[in-house]
Backbone as numpy.savetxt, mean C-alpha at the origin, in Angstrom:
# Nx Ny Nz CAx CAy CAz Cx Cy Cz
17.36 -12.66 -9.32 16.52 -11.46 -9.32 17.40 -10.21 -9.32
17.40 -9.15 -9.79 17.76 -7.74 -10.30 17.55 -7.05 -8.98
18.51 -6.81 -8.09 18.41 -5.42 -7.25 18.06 -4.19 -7.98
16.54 -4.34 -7.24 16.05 -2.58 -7.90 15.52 -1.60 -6.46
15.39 -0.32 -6.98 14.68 0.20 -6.39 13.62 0.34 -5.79
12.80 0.04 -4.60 11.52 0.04 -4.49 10.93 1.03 -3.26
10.03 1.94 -3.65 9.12 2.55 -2.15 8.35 1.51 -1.81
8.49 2.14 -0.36 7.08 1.47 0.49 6.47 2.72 1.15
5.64 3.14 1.20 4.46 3.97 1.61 3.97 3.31 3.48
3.86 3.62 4.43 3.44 2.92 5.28 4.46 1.86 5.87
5.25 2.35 5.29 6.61 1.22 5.87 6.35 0.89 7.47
6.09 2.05 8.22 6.17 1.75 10.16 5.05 0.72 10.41
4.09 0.18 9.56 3.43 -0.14 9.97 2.77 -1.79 10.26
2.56 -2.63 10.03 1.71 -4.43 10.32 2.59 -4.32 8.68
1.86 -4.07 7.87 1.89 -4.81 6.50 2.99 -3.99 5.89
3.22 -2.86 5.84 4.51 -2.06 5.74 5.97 -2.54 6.02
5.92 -2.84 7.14 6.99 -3.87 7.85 7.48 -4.66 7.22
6.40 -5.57 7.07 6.53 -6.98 6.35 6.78 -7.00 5.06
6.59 -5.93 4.26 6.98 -5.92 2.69 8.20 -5.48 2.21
8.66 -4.26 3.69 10.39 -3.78 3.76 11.14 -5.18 4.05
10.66 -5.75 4.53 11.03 -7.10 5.26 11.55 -7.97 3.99
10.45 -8.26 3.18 10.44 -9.63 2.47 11.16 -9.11 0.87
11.08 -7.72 0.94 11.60 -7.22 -0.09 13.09 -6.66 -0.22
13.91 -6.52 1.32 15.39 -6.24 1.66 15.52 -7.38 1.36
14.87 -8.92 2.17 15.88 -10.59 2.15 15.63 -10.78 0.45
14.88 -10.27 -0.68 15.37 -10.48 -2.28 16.00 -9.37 -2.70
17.02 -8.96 -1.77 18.17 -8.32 -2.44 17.90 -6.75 -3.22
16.75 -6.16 -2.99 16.00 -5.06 -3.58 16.71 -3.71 -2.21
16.77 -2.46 -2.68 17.21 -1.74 -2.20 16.22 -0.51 -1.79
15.34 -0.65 -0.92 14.11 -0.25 -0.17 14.58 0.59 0.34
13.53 1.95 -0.01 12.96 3.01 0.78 11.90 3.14 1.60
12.14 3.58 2.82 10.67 3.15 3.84 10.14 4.67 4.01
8.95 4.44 4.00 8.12 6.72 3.98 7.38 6.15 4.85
6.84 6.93 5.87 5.88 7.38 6.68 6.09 8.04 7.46
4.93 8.73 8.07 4.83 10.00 8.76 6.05 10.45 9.73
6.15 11.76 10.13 7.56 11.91 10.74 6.91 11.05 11.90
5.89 11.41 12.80 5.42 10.86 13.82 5.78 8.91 14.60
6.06 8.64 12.68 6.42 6.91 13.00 7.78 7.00 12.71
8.65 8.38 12.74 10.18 8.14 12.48 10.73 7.37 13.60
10.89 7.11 14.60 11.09 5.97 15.61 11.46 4.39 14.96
9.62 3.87 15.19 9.77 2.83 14.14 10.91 2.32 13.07
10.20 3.68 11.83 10.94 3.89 10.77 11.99 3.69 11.06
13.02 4.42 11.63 14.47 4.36 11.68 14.72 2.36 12.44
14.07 1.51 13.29 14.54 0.82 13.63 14.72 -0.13 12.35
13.29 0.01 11.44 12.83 -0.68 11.08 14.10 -0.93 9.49
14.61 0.04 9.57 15.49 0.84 8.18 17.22 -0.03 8.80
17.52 0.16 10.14 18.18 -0.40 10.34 18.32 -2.17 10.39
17.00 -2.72 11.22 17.32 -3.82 10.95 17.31 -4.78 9.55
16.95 -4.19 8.28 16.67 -4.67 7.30 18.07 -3.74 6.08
18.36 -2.98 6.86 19.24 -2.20 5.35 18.88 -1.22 4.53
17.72 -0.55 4.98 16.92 0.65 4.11 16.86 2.09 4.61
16.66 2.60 3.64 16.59 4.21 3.94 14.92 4.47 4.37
15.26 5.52 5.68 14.02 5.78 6.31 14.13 7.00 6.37
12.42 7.79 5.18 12.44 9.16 4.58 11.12 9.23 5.47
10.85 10.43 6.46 10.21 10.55 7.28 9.18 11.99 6.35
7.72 11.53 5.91 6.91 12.04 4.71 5.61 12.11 4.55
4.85 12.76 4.83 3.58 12.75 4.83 3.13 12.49 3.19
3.11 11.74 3.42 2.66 11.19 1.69 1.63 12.02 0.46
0.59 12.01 1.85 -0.66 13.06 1.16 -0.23 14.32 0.78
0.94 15.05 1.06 0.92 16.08 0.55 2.32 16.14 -0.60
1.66 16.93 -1.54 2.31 16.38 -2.86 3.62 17.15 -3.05
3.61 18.16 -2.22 4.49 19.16 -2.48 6.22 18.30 -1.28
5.54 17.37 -0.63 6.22 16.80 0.17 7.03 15.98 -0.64
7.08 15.64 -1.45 7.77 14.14 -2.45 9.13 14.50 -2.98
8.94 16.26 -3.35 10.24 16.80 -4.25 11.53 16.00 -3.65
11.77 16.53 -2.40 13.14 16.45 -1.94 13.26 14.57 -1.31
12.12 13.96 -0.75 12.47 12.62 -0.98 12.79 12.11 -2.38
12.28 12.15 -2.94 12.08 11.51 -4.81 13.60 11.61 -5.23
14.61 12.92 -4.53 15.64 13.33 -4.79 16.79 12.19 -4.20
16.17 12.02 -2.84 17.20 11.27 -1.93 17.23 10.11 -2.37
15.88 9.42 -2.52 16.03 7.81 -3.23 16.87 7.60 -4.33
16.84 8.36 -5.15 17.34 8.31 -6.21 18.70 8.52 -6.27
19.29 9.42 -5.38 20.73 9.75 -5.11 21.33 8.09 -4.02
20.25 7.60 -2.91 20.98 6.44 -2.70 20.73 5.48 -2.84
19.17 5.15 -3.66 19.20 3.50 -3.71 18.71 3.69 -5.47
18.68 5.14 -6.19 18.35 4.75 -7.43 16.97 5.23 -7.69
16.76 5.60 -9.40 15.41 5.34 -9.41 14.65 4.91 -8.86
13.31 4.98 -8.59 12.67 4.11 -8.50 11.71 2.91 -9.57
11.60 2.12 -9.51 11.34 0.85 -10.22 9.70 0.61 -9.94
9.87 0.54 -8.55 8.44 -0.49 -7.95 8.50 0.72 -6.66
6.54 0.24 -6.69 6.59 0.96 -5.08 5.35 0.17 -4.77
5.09 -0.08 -3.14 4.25 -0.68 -2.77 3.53 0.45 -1.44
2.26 0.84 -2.11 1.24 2.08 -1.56 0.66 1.53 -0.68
0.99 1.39 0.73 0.25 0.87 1.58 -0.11 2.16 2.83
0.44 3.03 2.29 0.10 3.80 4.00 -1.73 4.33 2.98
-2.69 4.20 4.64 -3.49 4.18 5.01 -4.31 4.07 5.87
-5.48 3.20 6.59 -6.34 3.27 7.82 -7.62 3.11 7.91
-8.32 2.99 8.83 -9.57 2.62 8.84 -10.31 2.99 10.26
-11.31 3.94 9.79 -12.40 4.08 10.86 -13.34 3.36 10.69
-14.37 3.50 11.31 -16.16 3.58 11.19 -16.47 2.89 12.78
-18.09 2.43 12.59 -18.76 1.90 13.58 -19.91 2.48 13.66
-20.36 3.26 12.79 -21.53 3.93 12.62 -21.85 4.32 11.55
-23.25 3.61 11.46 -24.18 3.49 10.34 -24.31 4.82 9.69
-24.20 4.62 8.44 -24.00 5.79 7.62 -25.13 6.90 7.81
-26.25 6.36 7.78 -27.12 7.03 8.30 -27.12 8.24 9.62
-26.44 7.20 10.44 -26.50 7.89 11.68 -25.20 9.18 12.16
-24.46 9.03 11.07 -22.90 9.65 10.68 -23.75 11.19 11.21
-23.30 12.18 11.75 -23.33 13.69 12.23 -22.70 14.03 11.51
-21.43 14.21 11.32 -20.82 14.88 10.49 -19.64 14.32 9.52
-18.23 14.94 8.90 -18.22 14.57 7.96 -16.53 13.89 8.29
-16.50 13.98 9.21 -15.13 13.27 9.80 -14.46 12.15 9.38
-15.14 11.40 9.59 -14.71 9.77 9.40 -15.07 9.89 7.58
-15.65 10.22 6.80 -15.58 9.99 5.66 -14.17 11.09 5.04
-14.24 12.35 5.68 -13.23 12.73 5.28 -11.68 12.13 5.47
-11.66 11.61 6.58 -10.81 11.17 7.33 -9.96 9.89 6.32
-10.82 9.13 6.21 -10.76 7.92 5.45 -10.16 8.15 3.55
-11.23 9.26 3.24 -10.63 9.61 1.60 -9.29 10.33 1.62
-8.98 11.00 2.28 -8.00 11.42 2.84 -6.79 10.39 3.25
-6.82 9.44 4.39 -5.41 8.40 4.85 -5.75 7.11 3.19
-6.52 6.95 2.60 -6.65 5.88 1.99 -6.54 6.26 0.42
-7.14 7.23 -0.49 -7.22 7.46 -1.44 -6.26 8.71 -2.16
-6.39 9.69 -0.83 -5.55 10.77 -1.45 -3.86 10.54 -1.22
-3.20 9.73 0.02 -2.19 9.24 -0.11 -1.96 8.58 -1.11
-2.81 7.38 -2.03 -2.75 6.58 -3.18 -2.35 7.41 -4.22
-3.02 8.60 -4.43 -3.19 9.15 -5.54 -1.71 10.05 -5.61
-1.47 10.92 -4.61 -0.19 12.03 -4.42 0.89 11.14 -4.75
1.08 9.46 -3.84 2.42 9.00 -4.57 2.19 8.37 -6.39
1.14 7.88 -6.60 1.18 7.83 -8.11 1.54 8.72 -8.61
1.31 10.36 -8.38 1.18 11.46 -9.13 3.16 11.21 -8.73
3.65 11.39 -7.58 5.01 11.59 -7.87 5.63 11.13 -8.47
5.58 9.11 -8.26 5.98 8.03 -8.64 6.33 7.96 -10.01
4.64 7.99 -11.05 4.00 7.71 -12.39 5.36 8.62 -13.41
5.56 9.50 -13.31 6.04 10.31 -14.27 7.57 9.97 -14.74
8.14 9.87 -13.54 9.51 9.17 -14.02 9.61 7.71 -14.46
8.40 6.76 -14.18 8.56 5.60 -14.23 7.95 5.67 -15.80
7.05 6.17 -16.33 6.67 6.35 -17.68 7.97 6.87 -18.64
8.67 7.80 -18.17 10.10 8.43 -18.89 10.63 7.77 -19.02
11.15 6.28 -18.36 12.22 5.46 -18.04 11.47 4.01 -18.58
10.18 3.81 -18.83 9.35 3.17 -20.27 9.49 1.84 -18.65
9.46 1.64 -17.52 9.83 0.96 -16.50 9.16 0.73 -14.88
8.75 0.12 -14.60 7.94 0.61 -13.24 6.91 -0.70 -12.49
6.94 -0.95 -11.71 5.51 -1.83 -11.52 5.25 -0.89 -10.07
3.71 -0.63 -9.68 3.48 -0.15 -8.60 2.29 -1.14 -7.91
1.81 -1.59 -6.70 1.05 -2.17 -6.04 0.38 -0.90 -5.51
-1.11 -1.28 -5.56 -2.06 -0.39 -3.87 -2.35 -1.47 -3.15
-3.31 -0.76 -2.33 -3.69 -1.58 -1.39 -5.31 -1.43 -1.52
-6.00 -2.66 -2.03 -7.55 -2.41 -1.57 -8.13 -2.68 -0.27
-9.07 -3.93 -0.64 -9.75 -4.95 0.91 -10.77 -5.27 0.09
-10.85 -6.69 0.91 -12.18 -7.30 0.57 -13.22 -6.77 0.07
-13.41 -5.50 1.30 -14.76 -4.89 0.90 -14.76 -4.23 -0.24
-13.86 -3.80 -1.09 -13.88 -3.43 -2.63 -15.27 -4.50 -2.88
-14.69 -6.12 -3.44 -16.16 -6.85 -4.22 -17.22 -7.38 -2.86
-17.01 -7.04 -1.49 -18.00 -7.22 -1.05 -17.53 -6.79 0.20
-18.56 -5.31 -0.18 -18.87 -4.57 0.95 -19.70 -4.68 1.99
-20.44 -5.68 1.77 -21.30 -6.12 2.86 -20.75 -7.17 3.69
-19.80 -7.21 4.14 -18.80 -8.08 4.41 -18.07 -7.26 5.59
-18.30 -5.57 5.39 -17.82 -4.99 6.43 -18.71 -3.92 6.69
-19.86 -3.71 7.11 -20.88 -3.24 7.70 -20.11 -2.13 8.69
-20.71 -1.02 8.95 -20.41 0.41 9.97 -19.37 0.36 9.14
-18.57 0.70 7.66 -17.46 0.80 7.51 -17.83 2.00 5.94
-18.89 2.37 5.25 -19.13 2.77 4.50 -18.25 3.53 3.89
-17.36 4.70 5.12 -16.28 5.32 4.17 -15.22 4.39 3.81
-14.61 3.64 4.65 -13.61 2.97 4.09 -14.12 2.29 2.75
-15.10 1.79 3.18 -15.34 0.47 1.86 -15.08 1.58 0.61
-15.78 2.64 0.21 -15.79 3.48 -0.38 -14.43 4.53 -1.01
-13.71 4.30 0.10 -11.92 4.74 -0.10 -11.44 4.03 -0.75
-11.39 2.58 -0.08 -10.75 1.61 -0.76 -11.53 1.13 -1.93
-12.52 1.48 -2.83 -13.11 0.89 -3.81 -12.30 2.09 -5.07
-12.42 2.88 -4.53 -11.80 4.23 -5.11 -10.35 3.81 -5.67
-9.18 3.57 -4.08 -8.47 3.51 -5.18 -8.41 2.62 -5.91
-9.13 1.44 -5.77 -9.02 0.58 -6.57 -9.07 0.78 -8.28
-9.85 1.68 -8.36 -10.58 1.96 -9.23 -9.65 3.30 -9.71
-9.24 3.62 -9.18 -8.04 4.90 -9.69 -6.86 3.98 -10.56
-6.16 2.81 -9.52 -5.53 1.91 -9.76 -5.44 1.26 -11.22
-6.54 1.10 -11.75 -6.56 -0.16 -12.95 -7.12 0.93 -13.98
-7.50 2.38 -13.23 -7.66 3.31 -14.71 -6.42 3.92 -14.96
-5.34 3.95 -13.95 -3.57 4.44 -14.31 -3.34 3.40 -15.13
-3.76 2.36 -14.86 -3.12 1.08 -15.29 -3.29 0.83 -16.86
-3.81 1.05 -17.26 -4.62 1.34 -18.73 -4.09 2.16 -19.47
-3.55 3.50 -18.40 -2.94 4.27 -19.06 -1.13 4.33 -19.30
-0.86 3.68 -18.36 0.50 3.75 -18.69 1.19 2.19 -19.16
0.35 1.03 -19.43 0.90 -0.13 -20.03 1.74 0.22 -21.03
1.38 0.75 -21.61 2.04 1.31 -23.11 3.54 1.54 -23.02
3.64 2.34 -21.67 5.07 2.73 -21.78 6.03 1.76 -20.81
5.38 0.97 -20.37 5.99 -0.37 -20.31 5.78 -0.22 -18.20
5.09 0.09 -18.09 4.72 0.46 -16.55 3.61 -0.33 -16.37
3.80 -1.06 -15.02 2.38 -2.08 -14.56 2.00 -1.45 -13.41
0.41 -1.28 -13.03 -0.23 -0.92 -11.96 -1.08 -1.95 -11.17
-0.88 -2.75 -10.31 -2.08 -3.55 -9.74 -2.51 -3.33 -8.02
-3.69 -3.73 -7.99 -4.09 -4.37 -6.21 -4.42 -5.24 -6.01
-4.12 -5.35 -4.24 -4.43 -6.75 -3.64 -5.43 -6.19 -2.75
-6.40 -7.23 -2.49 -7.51 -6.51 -2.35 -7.07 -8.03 -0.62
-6.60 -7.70 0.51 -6.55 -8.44 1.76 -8.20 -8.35 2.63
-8.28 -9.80 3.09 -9.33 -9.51 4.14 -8.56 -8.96 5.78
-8.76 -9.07 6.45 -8.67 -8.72 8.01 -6.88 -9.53 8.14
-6.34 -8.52 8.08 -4.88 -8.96 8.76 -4.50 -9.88 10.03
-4.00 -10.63 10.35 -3.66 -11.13 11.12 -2.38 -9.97 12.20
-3.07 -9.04 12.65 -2.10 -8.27 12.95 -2.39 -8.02 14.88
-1.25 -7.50 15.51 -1.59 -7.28 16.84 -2.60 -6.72 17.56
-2.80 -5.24 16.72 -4.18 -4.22 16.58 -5.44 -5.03 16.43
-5.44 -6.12 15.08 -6.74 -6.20 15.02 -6.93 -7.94 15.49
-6.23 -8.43 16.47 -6.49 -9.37 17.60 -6.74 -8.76 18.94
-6.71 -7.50 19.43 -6.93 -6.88 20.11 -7.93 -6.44 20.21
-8.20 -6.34 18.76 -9.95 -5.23 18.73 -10.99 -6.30 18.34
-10.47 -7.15 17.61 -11.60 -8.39 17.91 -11.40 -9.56 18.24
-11.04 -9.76 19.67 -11.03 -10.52 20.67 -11.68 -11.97 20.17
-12.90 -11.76 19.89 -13.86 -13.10 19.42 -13.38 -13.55 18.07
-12.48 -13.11 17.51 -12.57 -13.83 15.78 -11.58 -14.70 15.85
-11.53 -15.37 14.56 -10.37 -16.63 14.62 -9.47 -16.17 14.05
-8.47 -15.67 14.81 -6.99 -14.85 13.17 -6.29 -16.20 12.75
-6.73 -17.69 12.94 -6.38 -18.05 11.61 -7.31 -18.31 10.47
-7.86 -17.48 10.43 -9.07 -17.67 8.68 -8.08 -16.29 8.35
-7.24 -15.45 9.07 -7.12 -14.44 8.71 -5.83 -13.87 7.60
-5.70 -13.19 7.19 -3.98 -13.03 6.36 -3.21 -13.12 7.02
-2.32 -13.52 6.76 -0.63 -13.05 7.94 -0.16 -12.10 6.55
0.63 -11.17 7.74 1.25 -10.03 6.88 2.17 -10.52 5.97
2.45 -11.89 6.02 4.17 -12.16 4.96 2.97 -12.70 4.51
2.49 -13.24 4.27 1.58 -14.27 3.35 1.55 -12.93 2.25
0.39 -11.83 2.76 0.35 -10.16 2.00 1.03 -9.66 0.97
2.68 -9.76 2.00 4.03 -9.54 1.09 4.45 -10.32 -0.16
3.96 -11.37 0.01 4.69 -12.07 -0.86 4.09 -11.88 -1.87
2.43 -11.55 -1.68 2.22 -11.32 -3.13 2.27 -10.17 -3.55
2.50 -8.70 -2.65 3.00 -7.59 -3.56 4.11 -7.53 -3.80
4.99 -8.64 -3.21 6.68 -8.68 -3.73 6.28 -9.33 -5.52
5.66 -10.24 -5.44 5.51 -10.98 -6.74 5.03 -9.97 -7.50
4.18 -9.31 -7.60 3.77 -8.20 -8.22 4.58 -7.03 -8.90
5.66 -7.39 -8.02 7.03 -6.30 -7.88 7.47 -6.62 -9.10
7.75 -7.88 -9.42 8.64 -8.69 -9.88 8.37 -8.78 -11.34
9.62 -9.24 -11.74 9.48 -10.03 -13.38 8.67 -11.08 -13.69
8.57 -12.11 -12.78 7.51 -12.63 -12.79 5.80 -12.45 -12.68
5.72 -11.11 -12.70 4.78 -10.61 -12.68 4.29 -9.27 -13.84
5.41 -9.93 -15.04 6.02 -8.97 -16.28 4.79 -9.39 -16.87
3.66 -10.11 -17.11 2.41 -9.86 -17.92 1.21 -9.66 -17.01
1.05 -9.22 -15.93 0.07 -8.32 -15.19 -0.20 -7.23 -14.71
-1.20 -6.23 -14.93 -1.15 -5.12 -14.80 -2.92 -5.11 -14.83
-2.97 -4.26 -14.14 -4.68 -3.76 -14.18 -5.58 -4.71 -12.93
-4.90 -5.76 -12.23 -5.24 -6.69 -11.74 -5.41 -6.60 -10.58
-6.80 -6.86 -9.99 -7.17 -6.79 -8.31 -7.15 -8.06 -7.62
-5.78 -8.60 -7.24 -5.68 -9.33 -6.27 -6.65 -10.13 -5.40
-7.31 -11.01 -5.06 -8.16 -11.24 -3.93 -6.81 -12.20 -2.75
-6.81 -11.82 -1.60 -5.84 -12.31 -0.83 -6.74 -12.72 0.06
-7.91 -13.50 0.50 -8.79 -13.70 1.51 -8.38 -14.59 2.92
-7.39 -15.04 2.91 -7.40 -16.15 4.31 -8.09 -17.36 3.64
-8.53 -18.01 4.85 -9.01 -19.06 5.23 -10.48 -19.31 5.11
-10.88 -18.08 5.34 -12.51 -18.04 5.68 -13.17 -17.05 4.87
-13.06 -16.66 3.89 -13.57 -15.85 2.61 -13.49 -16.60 1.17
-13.46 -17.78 1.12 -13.96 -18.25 0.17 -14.76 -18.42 -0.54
C-alpha cells in the first residue's frame, strides 16, 4: 500500500480515534483536526500513533487556510480524508421542540462541518485529478424510524448524505471518489453509558467502522464512489 496523505475530521473522538489508529498501522501519514477544546486528546492521540495534531474548528471555512498549509508542508497533499467530526442531540418529539436549538445545533456539528471540509478538501484534490473522501451518515439516513426523538439528526445526517453522492457525481471525472458509511449505534463508552439496557454486541465496534472507511481510502476501493455504506452490527439486518 502507498503512504499517502489523509485528514481525519473528529480525530479526538470514539470513531475518530480508531480511524487515526487503523490508518497510521497501514503506513498512511495522518492528520488529526478537532476542536482546540479536544487539543489534549488530540495531542496524545497524535503522539501515540505518529500524526500531526491541527487544533480547528472545522465549520468555519475561513479556518482551513493555514491548516491545509501545514499538512501539506508535513505529511503532503492531501489524498483521502475521513469527515467524521459531528454529534447528536434530541429526545423530543418534533412536535413538542420550543425552539430552534437542537435542529440548529445538529445542521450545524453534522452537515455544515461536512460541507466546509469538502469545500476546502474538493479543490485541490480535483487539480491533482486524485482524492477519495469518506462522510459519515447513520442508519437513520434509510430508516429513520429506527431512531425516534432524533428528527434533526436523522435529517443532518440524511443531508450529508445526500450532499455526499451529489459531490460525488461531480467530481468522478477528475478522478476523485466521494462515499458514506451509513453506522448503526457505536459500540462506544458514551453510548453504553447512556443506554444501559441495550446489547452493544448487536452494536458496531469502532475498528470494525475503520476498516471500512480505511477500505474506502484505498485502491481497493479504486471503482467506488457515490456509495452509502450500510455498516449495521448484529441486530439491523
Amino acid at each position: 500500500m502507498t503512504p499517502r496523505s489523509i485528514v481525519v475530521t473528529g480525530a479526538a473522538g470514539a470513531l475518530g480515534s480508531e480511524v487515526a489508529r487503523t490508518l497510521a498501522a497501514r503506513g498512511h501519514k495522518v492528520s488529526l483536526l478537532d476542536l482546540p477544546a479536544a487539543l489534549p486528546a488530540l495531542e496524545a492521540l497524535a503522539t501515540e500513533v505518529g500524526a500531526t495534531s491541527i487544533p480547528i474548528d472545522v465549520a468555519v471555512q475561513s479556518a482551513w487556510e493555514s491548516p491545509l498549509e501545514q499538512i501539506e508542508l508535513v505529511c503532503g497533499p492531501p489524498f483521502g480524508a475521513a469527515l467524521i467530526a459531528g454529534g447528536w442531540d434530541g429526545g423530543v418529539p418534533f412536535h413538542a421542540e420550543s425552539d430552534d436549538t437542537v435542529w440548529e445545533s445538529m445542521i450545524a456539528l453534522n452537515l455544515t462541518t461536512t460541507r466546509r471540509a469538502l469545500r476546502a478538501l474538493l479543490p485541490g484534490m480535483v487539480a491533482r485529478r486524485s482524492g477519495s473522501i469518506v462522510v459519515i451518515g447513520s442508519l437513520a439516513v434509510e430508516r429513520p424510524w429506527s431512531s425516534p426523538l432524533a428528527s434533526a439528526y436523522n435529517t443532518s445526517k440524511a443531508a450529508v448524505v445526500a450532499l455526499a453522492q451529489s459531490v460525488a457525481a461531480e467530481v468522478l471525472v477528475h478522478g476523485v471518489r466521494v462515499n458514506a458509511v451509513l453506522p448503526s449505534t457505536l459500540d462506544t463508552a458514551a453510548n453504553r453509558s447512556s443506554m444501559p439496557a441495550s446489547d452493544p454486541s448487536k452494536w458496531v465496534s469502532p475498528a470494525s467502522a475503520a476498516a471500512v472507511i480505511a477500505f474506502l481510502l484505498s485502491d481497493d476501493a479504486r471503482d467506488v464512489s457515490g456509495a452509502a455504506i450500510a455498516v449495521y452490527g448484529r441486530g439491523q439486518a
